[in-house]
Structures are given as C-alpha cells and as structure tokens.
C-alpha positions in Angstrom: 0.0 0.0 0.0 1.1 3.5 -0.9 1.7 5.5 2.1 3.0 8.7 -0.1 2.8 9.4 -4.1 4.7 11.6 -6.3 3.5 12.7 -9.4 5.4 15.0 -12.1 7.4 17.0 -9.3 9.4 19.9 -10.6 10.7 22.6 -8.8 12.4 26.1 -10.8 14.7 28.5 -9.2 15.0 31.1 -12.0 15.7 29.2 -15.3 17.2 26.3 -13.2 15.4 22.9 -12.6 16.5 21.5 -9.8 13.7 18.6 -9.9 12.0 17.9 -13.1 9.4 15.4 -13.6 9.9 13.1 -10.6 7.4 10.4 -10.0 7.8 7.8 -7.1 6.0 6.0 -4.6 7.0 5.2 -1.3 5.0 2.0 0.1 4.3 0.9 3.8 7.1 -0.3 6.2 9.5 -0.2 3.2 13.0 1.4 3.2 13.9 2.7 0.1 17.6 4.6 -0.6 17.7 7.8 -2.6 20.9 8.8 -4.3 22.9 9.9 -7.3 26.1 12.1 -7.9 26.5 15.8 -5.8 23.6 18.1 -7.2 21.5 15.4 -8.9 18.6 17.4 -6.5 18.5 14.7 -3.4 18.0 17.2 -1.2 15.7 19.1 -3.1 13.5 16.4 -3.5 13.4 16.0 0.5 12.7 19.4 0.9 9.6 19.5 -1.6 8.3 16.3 0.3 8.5 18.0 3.9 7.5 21.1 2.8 10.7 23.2 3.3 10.2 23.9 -0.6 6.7 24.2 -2.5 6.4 22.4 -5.8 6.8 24.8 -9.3 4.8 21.6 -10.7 3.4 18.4 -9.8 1.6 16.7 -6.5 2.4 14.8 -3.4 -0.1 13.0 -2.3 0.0 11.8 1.3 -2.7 8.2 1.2 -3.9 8.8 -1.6 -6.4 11.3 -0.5 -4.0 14.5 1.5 -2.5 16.8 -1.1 0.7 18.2 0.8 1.9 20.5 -2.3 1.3 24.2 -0.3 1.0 22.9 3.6 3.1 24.5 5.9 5.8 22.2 6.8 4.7 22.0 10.7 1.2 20.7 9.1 3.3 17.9 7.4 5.1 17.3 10.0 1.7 16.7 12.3 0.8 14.3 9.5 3.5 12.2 10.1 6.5 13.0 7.9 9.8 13.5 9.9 13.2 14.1 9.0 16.8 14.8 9.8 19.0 17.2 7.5 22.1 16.5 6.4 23.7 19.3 8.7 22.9 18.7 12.4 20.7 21.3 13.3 20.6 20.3 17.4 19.3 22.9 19.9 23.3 23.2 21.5 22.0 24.8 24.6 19.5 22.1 25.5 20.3 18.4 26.9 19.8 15.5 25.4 16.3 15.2 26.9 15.3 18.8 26.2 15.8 18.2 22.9 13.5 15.2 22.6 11.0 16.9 24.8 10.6 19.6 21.9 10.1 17.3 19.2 7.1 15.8 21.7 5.5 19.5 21.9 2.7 18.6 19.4 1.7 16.1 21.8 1.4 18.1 24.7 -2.9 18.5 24.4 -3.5 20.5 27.5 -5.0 23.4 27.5 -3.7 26.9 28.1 -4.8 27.4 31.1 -4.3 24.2 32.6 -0.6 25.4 31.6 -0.6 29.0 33.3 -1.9 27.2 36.5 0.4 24.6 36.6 -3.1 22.2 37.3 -2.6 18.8 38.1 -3.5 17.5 34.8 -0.1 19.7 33.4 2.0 17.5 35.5 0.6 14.2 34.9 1.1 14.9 30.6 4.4 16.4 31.4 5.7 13.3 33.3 4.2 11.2 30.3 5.9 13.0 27.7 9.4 12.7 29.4 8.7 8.7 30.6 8.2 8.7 26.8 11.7 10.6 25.8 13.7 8.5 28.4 12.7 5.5 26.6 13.3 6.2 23.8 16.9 7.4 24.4 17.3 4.4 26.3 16.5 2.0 22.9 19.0 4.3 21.5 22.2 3.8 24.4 21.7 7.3 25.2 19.8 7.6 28.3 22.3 7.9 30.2 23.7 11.1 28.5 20.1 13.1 28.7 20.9 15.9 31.4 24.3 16.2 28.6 24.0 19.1 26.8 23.3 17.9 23.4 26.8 19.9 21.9 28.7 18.1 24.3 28.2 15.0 22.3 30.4 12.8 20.0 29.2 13.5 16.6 28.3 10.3 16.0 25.7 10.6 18.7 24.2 13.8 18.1 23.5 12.1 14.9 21.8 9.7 16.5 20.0 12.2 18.7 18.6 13.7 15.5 17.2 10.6 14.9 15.7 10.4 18.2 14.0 13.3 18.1 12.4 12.6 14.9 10.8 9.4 16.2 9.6 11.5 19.0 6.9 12.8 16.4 5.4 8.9 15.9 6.2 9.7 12.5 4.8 6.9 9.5 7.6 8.4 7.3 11.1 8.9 8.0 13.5 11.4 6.2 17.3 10.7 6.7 19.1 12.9 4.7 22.9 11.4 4.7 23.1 10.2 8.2 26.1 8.8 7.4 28.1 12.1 6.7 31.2 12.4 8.5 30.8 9.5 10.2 34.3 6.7 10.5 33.9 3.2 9.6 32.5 2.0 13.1 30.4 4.6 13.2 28.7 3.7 10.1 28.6 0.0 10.8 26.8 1.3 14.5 24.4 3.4 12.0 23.7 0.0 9.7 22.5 -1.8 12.8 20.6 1.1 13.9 18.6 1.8 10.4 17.7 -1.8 10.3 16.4 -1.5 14.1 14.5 1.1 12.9 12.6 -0.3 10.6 11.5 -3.5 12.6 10.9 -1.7 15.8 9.2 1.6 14.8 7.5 -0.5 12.0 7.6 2.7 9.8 8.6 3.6 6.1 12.3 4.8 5.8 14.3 6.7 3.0 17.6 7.0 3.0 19.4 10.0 1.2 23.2 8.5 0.8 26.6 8.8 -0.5 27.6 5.8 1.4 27.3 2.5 -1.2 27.9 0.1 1.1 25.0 1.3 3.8 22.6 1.7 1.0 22.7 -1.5 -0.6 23.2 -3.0 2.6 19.7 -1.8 4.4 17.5 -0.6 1.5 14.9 -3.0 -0.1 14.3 -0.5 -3.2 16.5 2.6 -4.8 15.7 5.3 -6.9 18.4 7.2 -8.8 18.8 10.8 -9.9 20.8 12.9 -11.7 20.3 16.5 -12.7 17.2 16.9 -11.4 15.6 13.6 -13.3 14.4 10.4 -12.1 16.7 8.0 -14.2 16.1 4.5 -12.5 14.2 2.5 -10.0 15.1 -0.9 -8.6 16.6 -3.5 -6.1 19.9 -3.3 -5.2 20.9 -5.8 -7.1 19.2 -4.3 -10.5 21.1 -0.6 -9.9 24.5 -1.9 -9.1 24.3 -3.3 -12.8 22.3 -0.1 -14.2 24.5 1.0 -17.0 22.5 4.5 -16.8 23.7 4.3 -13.1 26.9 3.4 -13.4 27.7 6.0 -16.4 26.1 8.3 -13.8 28.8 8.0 -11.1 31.9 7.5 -13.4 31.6 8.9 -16.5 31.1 7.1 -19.8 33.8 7.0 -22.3 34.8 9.8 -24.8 
C-alpha cells in the first residue's frame, strides 16, 4: 500500500530545474535509498516532500487522498512526515532530553490554562511526555547522556539524537538525509545496525538519502536514482548496481 505518491514533481529556481518530472511512490514499512552524484537534486526532493520547498509543478499525495503541495511544513510534519537534514541542526544549549521533549510538543494537548496554573493535569502529561523521551533514548544507548548538553556529544551521537527526536513525532515516514556524513567506519557500521532497528521496531517507512554504497545496498529494499534533477532508474539493489545508466552516472562514460 502507498503511504505517499509523487507525481510529475518539478521545482524552478529562475531558469534552473532543480527537480524535473519526478514520479515515485513510497509503500508501507518499506525502506527505500535515494541517491545519485552531488547536485542530482537529493535534497531538493526532500525538501519538496517535507514542505521546506513548494512544488513549481506536480503533486504529493499523502494516502492517496492528503494533497501536501502548499501545507506549511509544521502541518506535514503533524501528518507524520519527519526528518533529519544533512547538517545537524541540534538545539546546543538544550540536553539531550530537552531536545527530545521539543520534538514531543505537538503532543502536549492540554489546555492553556491548565498550563498557566500549573493544574494537576499539566504535571501528569508532562511526566508522560518525558517517561516517553527517556525510553526512547534508552533503545538508542543514550539515556544515560540526557541531562548532557546535546553539543557536548560525540558527533556520532548527536546524529543519532537527531534521529531520536524525529521518532519523537510517531512519525509513518522517516527522512534521513545522509546520516552517514562524516561519520568513520565503526560509526557507520553502528548506524547499519541502527537503520535496520529502525525499521523492525518503529515498523515505519524509511528513506535514505546517501553517499555511502555500502549502507545503502546493505539496508534498502528498493532505490531510486537521480541525476540532474531527473528520475533515471528504480530498482533492487541488485538491479542498480548493474544499471548501465547508473553506473555512467557516477563514473563517467567514455569519450
């Protein structure tokens, strides 16, 4: 089943298409890898689906009935899209736990007042929402760092926290936009193990923007490929390792 369609995307800055003509699908509990050479409009395309961009042309449909073309990207985020970006974008001055406990916000249905008065009610949903955080950085090996400001992390854990805080949101979609950046070989082998985790815990839909070969083919079921802008395969792993259009792609075809 479709959980998100993508018909005929394009997005112009100026004369430039960045995106043009993208159609994909993105099915239930799958994990599916994006990629293609530096400026083949990865990010782009992330940004149109999370609303950080608005489509020049085309529709994203969430279930085949929510049209998330011009939503505001808080709206799509409420709807169940998260993401992390490719540059961690942590709030440095707030723990570990503060940091989940803002993703968790949305959750937070009291009312105003019951907030102002500090009524029991605001106490009990508080204590919820951070029993909720602390487990979830616990599943994660990172409960014990969540009074840690979040800057005093290793990098390979404040990726991770990113992570964290987008499950916070009980997302059904999941954004990772090269969570393997910067990362050294064991941290990478760590993030494998943790995509895959992921996947079977959360039972969610996963895609993967990545640079890193091995990772990709290693945890994602189905790939699509871009370059310049346009949509130039779909497959298995199996079926774009051997893509001549692919492999031209990344290297270069003959003079």
């Amino acid at each position: 089943m479709s959980i998100l369609e993508v018909k005929n995307l394009t997005k112009n800055f100026g004369g430039l298409a960045a995106v043009s003509d993208v159609n994909l699908h993105l099915d239930e509990n799958e994990l599916v890898g994006l990629i293609g050479p530096n400026g083949a409009g990865k990010t782009t395309l992330f940004n149109l689906l999370t609303g950080v961009y608005v489509p020049s042309e085309g529709e994203i449909t969430l279930a085949k009935a929510k049209k998330l073309n011009a939503l505001a990207t808080y709206k799509i985020a409420d709807l169940g899209l998260a993401r992390t970006f490719q540059n961690i974008r942590l709030f440095t001055e707030l723990t570990v736990l503060e940091n989940v406990l803002v993703a968790m916000d949305s959750k937070n249905h009291e009312s105003f007042l019951a907030s102002v008065l500090r009524l029991p009610s605001f106490y009990k949903q508080e204590q919820m929402l951070r029993k909720k955080a602390l487990n979830l950085l616990d599943i994660f090996a990172l409960a014990d760092k969540a009074e840690t400001l979040s800057r005093n992390l290793s990098y390979g854990e404040q990726r991770c926290l990113e992570i964290v805080r987008a499950l916070a949101r009980s997302p059904k979609v999941l954004f990772l936009d090269e969570p393997a950046a910067g990362m050294n070989p064991q941290e990478t082998a760590e993030l494998t193990v943790l995509i895959k985790k992921i996947k079977e815990d959360f039972k969610l839909m996963i895609v993967l923007i990545e640079h890193d070969m091995n990772l990709v083919m290693e945890v994602c079921e189905r790939i699509y490929v871009l370059e310049y802008g346009q949509m130039i395969a779909e497959g298995t792993p199996s079926e774009i390792k051997s893509n001549k259009r692919v492999i031209e792609a990344y290297l270069g075809s003959e003079v």
